[in-house]
C-alpha positions in Angstrom: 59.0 160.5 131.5 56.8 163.2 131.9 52.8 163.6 131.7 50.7 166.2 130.3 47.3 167.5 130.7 46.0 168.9 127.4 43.2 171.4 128.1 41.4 171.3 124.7 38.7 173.7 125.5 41.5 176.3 126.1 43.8 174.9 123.7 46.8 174.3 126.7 49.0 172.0 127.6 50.1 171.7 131.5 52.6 169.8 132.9 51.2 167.8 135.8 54.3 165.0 136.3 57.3 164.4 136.0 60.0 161.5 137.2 62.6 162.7 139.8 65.2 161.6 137.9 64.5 164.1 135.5 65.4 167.1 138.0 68.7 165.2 138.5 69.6 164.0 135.1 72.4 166.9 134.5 74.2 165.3 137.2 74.9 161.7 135.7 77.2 161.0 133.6 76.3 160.2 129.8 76.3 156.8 127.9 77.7 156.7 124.6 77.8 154.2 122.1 81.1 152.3 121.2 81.7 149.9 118.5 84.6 147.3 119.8 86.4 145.4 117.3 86.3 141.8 117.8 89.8 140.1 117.2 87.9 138.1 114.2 86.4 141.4 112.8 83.2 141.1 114.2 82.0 144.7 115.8 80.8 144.6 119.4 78.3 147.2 120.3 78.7 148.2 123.8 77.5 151.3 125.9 80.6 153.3 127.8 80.1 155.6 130.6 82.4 157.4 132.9 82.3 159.4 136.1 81.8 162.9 135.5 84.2 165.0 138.0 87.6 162.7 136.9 89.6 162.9 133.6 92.4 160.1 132.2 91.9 156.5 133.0 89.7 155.2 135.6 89.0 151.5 137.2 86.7 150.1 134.7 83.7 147.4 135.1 82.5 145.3 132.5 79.2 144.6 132.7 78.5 141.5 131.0 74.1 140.9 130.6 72.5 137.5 131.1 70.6 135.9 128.1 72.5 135.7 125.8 69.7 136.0 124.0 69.1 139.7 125.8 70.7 142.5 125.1 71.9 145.8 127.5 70.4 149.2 126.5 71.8 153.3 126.4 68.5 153.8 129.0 69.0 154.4 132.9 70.5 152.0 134.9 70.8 152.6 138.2 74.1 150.1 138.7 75.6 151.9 135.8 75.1 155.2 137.8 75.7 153.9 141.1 79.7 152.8 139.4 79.9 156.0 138.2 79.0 158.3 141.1 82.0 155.9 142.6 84.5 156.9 140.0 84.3 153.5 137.9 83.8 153.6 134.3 81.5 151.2 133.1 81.5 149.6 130.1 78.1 147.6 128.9 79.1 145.2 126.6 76.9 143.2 124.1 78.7 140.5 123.2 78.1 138.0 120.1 74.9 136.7 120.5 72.8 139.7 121.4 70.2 139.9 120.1 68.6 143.1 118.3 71.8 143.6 116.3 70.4 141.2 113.5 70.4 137.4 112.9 74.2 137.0 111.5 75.4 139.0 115.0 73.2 136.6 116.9 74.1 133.0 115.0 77.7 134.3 115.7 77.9 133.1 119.2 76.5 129.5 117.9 78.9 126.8 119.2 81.5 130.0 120.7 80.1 129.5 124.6 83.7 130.5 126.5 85.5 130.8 123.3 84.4 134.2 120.7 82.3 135.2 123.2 84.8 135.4 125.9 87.3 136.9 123.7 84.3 139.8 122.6 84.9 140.7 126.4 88.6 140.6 126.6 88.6 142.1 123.2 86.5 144.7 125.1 88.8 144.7 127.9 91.6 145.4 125.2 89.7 148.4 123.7 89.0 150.3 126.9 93.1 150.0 127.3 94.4 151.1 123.9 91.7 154.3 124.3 92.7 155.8 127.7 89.6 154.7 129.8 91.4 152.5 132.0 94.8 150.6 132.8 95.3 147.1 132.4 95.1 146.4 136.5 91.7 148.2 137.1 89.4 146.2 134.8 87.0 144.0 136.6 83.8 142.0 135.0 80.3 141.5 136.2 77.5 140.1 135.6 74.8 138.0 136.5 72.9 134.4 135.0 74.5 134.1 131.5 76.8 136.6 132.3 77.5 135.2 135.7 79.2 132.1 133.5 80.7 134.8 131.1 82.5 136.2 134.6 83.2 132.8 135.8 85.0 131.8 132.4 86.9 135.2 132.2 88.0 134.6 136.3 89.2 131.2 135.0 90.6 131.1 131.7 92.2 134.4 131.9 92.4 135.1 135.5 95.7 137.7 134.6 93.2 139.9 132.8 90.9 140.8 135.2 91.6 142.3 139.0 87.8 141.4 140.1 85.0 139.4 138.8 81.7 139.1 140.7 79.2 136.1 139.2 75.5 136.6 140.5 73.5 133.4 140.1 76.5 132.6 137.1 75.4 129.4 135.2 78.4 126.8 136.3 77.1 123.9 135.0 75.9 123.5 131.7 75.2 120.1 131.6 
């Protein structure tokens, strides 16, 4: 984000702020896009990152966002960056039932609550594996309110995929 002054008397334009970040932003690593394929064929969007200084496989995280009915973005995230600067790759997923990825990709989690939408994160999990970013005993999951019960399931029903789960405020009970 920056802000200019436009000096239309003089027809200028001065720079008069700009975010820190900016002076740093060479420094972080970059965030790509990644299209996952979903065991059923669906395609799972998802944002990858990876610590800049190290090459070949690293521990992964999963992020996994609340909602569903949210959806994680490409932007800064400071979490993301923090992982990275720790030599963690992170990979955002969005799993069925994001929304902003049209109405058939969000109806697609309908009745799937710890079944398709789990597996779009061990899917995920699977993915990051087969394409060099990690090994299969360095991926753990996060994530916090919707994703906190996307964690829990994942710590639960497949408790051999994951090394490390952390649930923040996870929704345990939906009754």
């Amino acid at each position: 984000v920056r802000t200019y002054l436009y000096d239309a008397d003089a027809n200028q334009i001065k720079l008069i702020d700009e975010m820190p970040l900016l002076k740093d932003a060479g420094r972080f690593s970059k965030v790509e896009p990644v299209f996952i394929p979903a065991r059923d064929g669906l395609e799972i969007p998802a944002f990858l990152s990876r610590p800049k200084a190290r090459q070949g496989p690293t521990p992964l995280v999963i992020l996994i966002h609340g909602g569903p009915i949210v959806r994680s973005y490409a932007g800064y995230s400071r979490f993301r960056l923090f992982l990275n600067d720790r030599g963690y790759s992170v990979l955002d997923v969005n799993y069925r039932g994001s929304w902003g990825y049209g109405r058939k990709f969000a109806f697609a989690a309908k009745g799937e609550v710890s079944r398709k939408m789990h597996g779009d994160i061990v899917d995920a999990r699977a993915w990051a594996i087969e394409n060099g970013i990690t090994t299969h005993d360095k991926v753990g999951v996060f994530g916090g309110s919707w994703g906190g019960l996307q964690v829990l399931t994942a710590m639960t029903d497949t408790p051999d995929l994951f090394a490390a789960g952390v649930a923040v405020n996870g929704v345990s009970d939906l009754s």
